[in-house]
N, C-alpha and C positions, 0 to 999 in steps of 0.2 A: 361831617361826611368824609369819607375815605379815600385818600383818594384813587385809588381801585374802584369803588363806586362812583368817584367822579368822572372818571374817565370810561367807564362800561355807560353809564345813563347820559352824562353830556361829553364829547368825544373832546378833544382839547383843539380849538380852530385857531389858527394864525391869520389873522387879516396880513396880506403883502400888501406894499403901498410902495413903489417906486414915486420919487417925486423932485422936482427940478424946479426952481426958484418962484416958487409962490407959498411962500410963508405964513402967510393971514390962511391960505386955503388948507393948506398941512395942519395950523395949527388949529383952525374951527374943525377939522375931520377929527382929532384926537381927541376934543371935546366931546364929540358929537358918540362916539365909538361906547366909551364905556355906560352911554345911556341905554345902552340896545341890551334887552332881556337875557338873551343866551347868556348863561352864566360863567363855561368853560371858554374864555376867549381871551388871545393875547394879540400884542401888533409887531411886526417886522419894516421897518423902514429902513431902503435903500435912498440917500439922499445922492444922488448923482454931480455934486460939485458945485451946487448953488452957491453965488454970490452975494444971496441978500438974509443971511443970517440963520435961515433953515437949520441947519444941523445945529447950531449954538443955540437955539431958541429950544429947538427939539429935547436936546441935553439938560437943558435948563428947565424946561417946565414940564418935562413926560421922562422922569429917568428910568419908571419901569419898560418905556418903548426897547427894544431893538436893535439898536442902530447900525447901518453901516451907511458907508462913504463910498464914490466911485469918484472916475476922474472928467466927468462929463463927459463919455463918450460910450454908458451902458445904452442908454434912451430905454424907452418900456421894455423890450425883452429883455435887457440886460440887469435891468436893476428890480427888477421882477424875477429875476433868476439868484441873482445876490440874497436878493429877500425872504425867496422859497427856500435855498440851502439852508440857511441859517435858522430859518424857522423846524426843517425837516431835523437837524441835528439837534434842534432843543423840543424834540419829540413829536412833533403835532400829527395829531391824526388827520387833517382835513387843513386845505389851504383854502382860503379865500381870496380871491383874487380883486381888488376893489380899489377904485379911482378916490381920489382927495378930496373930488370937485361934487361929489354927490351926496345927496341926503337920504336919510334911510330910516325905514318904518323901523320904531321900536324892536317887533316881534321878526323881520325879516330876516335873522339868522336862526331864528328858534326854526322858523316854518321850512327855512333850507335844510336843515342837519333831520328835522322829519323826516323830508322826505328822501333825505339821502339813505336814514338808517331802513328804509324799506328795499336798499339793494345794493348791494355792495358795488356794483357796477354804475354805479349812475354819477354821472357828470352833471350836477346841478344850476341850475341858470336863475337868475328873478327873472319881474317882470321890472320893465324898463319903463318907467314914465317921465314924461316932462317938469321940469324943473318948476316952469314959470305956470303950465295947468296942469294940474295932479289929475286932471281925470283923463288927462289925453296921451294914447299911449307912443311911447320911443321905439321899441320894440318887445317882443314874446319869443325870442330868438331870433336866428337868421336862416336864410332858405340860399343856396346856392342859384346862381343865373345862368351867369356866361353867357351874355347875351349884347352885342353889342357894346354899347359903354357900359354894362353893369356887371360887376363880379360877385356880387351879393344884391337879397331886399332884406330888409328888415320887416320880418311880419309882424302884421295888423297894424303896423305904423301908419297915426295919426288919427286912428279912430277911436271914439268914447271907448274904455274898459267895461263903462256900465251898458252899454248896447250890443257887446260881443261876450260877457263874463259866462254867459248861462251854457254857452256854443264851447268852450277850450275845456277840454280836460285839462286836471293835476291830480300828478303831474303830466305835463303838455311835450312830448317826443319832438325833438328839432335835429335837424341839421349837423347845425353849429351855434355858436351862441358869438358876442363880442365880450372881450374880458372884465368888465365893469361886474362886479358882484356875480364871479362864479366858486361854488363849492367843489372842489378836488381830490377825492381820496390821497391818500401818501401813495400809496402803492402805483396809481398812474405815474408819479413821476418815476418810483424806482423800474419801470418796467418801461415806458417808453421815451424818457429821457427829460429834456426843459424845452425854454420857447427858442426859434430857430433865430438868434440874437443876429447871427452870422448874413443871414440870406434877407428876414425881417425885422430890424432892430426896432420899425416903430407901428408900422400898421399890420396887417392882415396876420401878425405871429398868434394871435389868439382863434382866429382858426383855426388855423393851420394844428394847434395844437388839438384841440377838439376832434378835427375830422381824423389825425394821428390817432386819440387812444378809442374811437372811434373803429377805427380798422383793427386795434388790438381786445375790440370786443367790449369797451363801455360802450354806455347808454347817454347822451345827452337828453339830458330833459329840463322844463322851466319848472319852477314851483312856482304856480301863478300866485298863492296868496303871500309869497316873498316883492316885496317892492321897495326899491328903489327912484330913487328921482332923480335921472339924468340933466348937467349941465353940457347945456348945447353951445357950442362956440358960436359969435356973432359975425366972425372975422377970421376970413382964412391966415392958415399957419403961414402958407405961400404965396405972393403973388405975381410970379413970374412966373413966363412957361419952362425957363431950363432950369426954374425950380421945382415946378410939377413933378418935372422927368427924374430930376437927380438929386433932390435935396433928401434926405432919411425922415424930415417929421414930413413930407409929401404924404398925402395917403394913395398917390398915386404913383411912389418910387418903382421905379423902372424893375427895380431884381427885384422887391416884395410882391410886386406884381404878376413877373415873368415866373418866379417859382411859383405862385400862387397855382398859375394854368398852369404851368410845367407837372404840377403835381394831381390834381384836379380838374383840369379842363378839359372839354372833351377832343379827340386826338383830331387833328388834320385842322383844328381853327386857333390853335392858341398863338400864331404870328400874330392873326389878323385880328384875335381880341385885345391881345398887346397893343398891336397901332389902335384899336377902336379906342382905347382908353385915353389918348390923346389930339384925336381929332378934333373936337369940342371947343381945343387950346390954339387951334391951329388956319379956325373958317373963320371966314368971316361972321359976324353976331348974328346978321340976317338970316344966316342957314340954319343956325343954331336954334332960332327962333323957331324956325318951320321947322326943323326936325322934330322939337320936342312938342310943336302944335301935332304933326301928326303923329307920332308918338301917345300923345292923349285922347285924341279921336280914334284913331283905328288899332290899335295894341290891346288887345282884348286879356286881358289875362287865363288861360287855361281854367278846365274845372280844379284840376291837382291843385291847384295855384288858391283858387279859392277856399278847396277846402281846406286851407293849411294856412291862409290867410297872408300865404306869400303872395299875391298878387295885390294888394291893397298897397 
């Protein structure tokens, strides 16, 4: 095959993989990668400064990978922005954006690049399931809130795929999506820029980027029969409140947060969603307690909410 035909019929995809000292997990994802059907695929790895042998290992046992090096202080936008340049200059038509830590159906880049060749505009998402039960879903994308403590849900999160499959189109229109396993034409990045490293270096930059080429006229969408199998942390990153507020791997960093609503929120509450984001850290347990009791009894989710399966 030619490769003119290879690249007209399968478009040429770059998995980016920013990754930071977990070794065993970098190098089972590299394993793991070239078992996946899609046949046009290569990998970009930004190793951000690891100290336990990651990038020698990398060298050593994957020399067709990628590689580049950072001085530990890219975190996810930045070594995911490393990763995409370097992939964009050695041509790729489509970026993949994808975690180290997760496992992945065979056929789930064949059924993304589907349903991407259906529209030039579409920002492709999977569907997100859990690691430890495959049938119980992480998310179908993301729905915006602004609501109290919440900046986002993750829809249909925690319910069977096999009791909601027959209800979701695909491909499935969202929001926004989180960057674990998203498809990205070239052309978004030549037109609305990279991930916002500066303001979000570890949490919310992959909205952020979504809802950006989003207002420049793509489409996010899920291809439901693309799956992935999300590993869920056991154990917070943080566990301190003034590291809630100011540490960069927080998912609750003060500027990711503050531009988040700065950008997005709706006007005249984004102070007071900012403080809501840390009230939680700051009551006593017992409030905390009744809050989210009532919270569960009287918070009704909206029909919108329902029918998008962002209230679940």
């Amino acid at each position: 095959m030619s490769a003119n035909v290879q690249s007209s019929e399968f478009p040429l995809v770059y998995a980016v993989v920013p990754v930071f000292n977990r070794c065993d997990m970098t190098l089972n994802f590299l394993r793991q990668f070239p078992k996946i059907t899609y046949p046009n695929k290569r990998v970009a790895i930004c190793d951000d400064g690891s100290s336990d042998n990651t990038y020698v290992n990398i060298k050593m046992n994957f020399p067709d990978v990628d590689l580049s090096r950072g001085d530990g202080n890219l975190w996810w936008s930045g070594g995911t922005n490393v990763a995409t340049k370097r992939a964009l200059d050695l041509g790729a038509d489509y970026i993949l954006t994808i975690n180290d830590d997760c496992h992945m159906e065979p056929d789930f880049l064949s059924e993304m690049v589907r349903i991407a060749k259906q529209d030039p505009k579409y920002i492709v998402g999977c569907r997100l399931m859990h690691q430890t039960d495959h049938g119980r879903i992480w998310s179908v994308g993301t729905s915006p809130v602004f609501r109290g403590y919440d900046l986002f849900r993750l829809n249909y999160a925690e319910l069977r795929w096999d009791d909601i499959k027959d209800t979701v189109p695909n491909p499935y229109p969202v929001a926004t999506m989180c960057g674990n396993g998203v498809l990205i034409p070239r052309k978004v990045f030549e037109e609305i820029g990279f991930y916002d490293r500066e303001h979000m270096p570890q949490y919310h930059a992959d909205s952020d980027f979504v809802f950006r080429a989003a207002r420049a006229g793509y489409k996010p969408v899920i291809s439901t029969g693309s799956v992935l199998y999300n590993h869920i942390l056991t154990e917070p990153l943080v566990t301190t409140r003034r590291g809630v507020i100011f540490a960069m791997k927080s998912d609750r960093y003060w500027k990711a947060v503050w531009f988040t609503l700065y950008r997005y929120g709706p006007f005249g509450k984004r102070v007071y969603l900012l403080l809501m984001q840390y009230v939680p850290f700051f009551v006593p347990r017992w409030a905390v307690k009744i809050y989210h009791w009532w919270k569960r009894k009287f918070a009704q989710p909206t029909p919108a909410q329902v029918a998008t399966g962002a209230g679940t």
